[in-house]
Kinemage of the C-alpha trace (Angstrom):
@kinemage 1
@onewidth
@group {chain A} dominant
@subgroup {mainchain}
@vectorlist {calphas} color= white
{ca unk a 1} P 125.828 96.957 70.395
{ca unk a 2} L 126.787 94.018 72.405
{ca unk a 3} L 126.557 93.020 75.926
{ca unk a 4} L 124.931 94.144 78.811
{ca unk a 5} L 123.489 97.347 78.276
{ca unk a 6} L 123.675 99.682 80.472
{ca unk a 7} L 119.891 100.718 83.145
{ca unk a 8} L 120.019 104.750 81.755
{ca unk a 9} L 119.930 103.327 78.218
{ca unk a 10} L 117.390 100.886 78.598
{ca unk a 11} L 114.978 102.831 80.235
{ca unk a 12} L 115.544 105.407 77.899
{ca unk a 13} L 114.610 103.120 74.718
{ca unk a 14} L 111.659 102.024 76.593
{ca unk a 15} L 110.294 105.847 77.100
{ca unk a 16} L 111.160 105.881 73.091
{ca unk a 17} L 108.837 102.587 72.123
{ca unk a 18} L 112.261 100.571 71.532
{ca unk a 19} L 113.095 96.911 72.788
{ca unk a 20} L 116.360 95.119 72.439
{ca unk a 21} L 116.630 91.756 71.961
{ca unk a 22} L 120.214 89.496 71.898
{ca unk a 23} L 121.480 87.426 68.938
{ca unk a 24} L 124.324 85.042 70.145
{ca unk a 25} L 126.755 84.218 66.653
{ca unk a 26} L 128.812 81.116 66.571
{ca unk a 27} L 131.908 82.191 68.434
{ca unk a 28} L 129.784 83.064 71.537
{ca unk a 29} L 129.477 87.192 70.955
{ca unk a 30} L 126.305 88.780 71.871
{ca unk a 31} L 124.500 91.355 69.527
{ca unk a 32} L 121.904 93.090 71.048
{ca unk a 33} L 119.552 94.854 68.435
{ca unk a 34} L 116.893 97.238 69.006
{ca unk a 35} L 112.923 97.052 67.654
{ca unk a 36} L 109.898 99.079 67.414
{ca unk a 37} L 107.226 96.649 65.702
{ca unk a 38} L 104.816 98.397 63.536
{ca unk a 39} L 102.351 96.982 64.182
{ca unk a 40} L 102.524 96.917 67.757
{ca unk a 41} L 100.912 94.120 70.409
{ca unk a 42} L 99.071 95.977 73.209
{ca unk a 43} L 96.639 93.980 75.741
{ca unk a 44} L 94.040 96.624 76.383
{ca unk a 45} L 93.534 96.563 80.309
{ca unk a 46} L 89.851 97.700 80.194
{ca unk a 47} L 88.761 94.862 77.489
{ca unk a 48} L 91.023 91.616 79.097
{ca unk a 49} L 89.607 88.385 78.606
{ca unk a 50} L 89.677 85.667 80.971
{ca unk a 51} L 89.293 82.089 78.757
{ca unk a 52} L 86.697 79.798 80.224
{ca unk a 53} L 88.542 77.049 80.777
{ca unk a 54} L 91.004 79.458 83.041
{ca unk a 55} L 88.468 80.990 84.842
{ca unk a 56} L 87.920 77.053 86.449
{ca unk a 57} L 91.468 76.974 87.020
{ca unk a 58} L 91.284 80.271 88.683
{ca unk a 59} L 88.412 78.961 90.906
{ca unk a 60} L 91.098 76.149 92.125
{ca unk a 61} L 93.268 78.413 93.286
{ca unk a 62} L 96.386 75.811 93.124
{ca unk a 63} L 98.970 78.489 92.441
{ca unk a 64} L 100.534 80.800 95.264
{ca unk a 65} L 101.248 83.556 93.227
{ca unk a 66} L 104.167 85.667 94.253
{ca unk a 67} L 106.041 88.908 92.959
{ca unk a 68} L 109.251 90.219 92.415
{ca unk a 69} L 110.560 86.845 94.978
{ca unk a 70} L 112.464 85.140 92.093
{ca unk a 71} L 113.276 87.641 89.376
{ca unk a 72} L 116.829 85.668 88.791
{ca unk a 73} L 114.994 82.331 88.586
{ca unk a 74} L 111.551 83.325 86.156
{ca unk a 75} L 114.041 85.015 83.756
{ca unk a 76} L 116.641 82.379 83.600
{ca unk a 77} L 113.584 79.603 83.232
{ca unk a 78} L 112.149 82.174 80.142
{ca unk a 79} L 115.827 81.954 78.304
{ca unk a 80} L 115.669 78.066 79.075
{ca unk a 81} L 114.491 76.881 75.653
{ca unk a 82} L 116.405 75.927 72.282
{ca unk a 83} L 116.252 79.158 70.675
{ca unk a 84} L 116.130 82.104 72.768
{ca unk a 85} L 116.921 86.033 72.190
{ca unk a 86} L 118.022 86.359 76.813
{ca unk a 87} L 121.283 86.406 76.552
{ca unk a 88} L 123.839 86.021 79.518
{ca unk a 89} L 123.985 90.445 79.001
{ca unk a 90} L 119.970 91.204 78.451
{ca unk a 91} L 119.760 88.597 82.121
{ca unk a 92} L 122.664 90.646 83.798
{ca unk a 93} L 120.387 94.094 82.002
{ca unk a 94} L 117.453 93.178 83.308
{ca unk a 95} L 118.512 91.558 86.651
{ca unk a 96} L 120.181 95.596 87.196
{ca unk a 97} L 116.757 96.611 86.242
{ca unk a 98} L 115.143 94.684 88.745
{ca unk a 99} L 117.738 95.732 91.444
{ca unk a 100} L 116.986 99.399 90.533
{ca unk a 101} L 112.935 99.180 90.875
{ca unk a 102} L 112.489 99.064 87.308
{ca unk a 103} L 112.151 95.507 86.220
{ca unk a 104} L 109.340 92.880 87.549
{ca unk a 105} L 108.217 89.559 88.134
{ca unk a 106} L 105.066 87.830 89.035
{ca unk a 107} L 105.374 84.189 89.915
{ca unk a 108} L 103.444 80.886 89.704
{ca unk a 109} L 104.463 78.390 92.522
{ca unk a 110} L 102.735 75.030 93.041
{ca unk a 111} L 103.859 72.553 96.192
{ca unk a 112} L 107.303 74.944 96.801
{ca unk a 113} L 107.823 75.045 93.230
{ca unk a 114} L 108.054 78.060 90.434
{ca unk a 115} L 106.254 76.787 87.480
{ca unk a 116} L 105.231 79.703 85.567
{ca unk a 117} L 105.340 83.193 85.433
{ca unk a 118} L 106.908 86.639 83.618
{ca unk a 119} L 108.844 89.387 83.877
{ca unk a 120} L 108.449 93.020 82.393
{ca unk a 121} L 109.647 96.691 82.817
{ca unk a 122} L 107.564 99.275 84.250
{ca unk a 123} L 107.408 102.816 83.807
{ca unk a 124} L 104.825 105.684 84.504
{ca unk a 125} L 101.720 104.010 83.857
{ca unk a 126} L 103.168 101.377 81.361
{ca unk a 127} L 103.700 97.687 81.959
{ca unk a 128} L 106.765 96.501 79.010
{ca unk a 129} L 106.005 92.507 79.305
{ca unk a 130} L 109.486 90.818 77.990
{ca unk a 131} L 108.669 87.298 78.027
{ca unk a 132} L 106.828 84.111 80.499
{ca unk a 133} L 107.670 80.870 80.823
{ca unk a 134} L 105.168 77.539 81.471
{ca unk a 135} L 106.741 74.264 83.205
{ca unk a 136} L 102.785 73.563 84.504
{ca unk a 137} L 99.239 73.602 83.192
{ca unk a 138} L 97.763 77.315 83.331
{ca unk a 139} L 100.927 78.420 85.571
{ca unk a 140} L 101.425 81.102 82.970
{ca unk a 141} L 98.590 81.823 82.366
{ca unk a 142} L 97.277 82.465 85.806
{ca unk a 143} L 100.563 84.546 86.265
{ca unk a 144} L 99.441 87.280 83.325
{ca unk a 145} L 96.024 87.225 84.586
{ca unk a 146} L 97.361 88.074 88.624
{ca unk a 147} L 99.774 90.876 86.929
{ca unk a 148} L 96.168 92.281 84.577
{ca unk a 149} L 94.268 92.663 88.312
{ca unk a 150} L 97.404 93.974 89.479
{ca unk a 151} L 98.138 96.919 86.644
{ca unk a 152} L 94.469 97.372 86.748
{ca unk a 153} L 94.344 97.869 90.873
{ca unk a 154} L 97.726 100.217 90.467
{ca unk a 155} L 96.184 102.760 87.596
{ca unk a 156} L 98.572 101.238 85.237
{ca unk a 157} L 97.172 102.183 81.884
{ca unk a 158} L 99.091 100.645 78.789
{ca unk a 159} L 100.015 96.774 79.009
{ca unk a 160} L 102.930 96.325 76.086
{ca unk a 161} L 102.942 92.766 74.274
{ca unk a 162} L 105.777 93.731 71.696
{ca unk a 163} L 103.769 91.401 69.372
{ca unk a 164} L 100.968 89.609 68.891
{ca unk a 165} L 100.243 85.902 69.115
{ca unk a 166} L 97.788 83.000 69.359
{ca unk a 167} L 98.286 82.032 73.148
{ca unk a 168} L 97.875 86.383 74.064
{ca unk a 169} L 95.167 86.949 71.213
{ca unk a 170} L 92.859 84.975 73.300
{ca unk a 171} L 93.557 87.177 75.946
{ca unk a 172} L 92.402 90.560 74.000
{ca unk a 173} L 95.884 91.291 72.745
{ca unk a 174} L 95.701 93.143 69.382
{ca unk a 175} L 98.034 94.942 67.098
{ca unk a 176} L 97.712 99.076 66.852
{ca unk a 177} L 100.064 101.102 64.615
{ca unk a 178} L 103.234 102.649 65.352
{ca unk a 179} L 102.024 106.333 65.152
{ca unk a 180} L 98.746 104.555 67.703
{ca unk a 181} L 101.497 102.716 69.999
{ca unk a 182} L 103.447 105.892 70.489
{ca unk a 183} L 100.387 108.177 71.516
{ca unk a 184} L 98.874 105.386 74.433
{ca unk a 185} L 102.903 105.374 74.923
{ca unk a 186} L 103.611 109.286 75.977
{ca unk a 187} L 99.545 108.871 77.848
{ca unk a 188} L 101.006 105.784 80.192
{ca unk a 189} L 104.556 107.578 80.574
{ca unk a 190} L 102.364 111.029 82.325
{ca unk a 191} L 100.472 108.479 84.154
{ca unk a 192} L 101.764 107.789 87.894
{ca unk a 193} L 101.746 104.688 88.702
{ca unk a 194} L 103.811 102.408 91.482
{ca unk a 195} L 103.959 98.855 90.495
């Protein structure tokens, strides 16, 4: 499949467990490919951990954190980087997404400026994170912990990682197995929930 896909599909993969993500080959075409990791990276919203260092920054309070204000800008900031599967069709996807309800951002912004934040897809009582970007200390950081008070305050009940890694893990992200990933899945998707 190639291209921009179309807002039915997409949410329709989500609601299955299934993620695409864009390969770009060297005469420019997209190929969008779909995944369900097994294992699967989940942030359980009930056992979130605040690092101690962040919880100083927190006290600070130097970011104005904003969402769904710059959807366009945080996911064109998370493609910016040498190696990246957003593609010009998964930004036009998502950006329908967003125009449709579906899709979501929650922003960083220090002095006027956007230096940090996500985006994800949410559905029933499921938050899909896609991806965050960092251009300041903590500005991504602070951004994932504003959008954990936020599921949390909203009865949102399954926070999707796709995978695991060091910078989530010390956030309580772990891995659970497909067959564990698509029970909590069909549990958040009977939830109701408004982000």
């Amino acid at each position: 499949m190639s291209g921009k896909i179309d807002a039915d599909t997409l949410l329709r993969a989500y609601q299955m467990g299934l993620f695409p993500m864009a390969d770009v080959d060297e005469s420019g075409d997209e190929q969008i490919s779909w995944y369900a990791p097994d294992p699967r990276g989940v942030i359980p919203l009930d056992k979130f951990h605040i690092p101690r260092g962040l919880k100083r920054a927190l006290k600070k309070e130097e970011y104005e954190i904003r969402m769904d204000t710059a959807f366009a800008a945080v996911i064109e900031k998370c493609a910016d980087r040498e190696e990246t599967w957003i593609s010009c069709g998964i930004r036009a996807s998502y950006s329908r997404l967003f125009d449709l309800g579906w899709a979501h951002s929650v922003e960083s912004w220090y002095e006027g400026n956007l230096l940090g934040g996500l985006y994800g897809v949410a559905i029933g009582g499921a938050f899909f994170g896609e991806s965050m970007f960092n251009q300041r200390t903590d500005a991504s950081k602070v951004a994932l912990v504003h959008l954990v008070r936020h599921l949390k305050a909203k009865g949102f009940v399954l926070l999707d990682t796709q995978w695991t890694n060091p910078h989530l893990e010390q956030f309580g992200c772990i891995e659970i197995s497909r067959e564990q990933y698509a029970k909590e899945l069909v549990v958040a998707l009977q939830t109701e929930a408004q982000f």
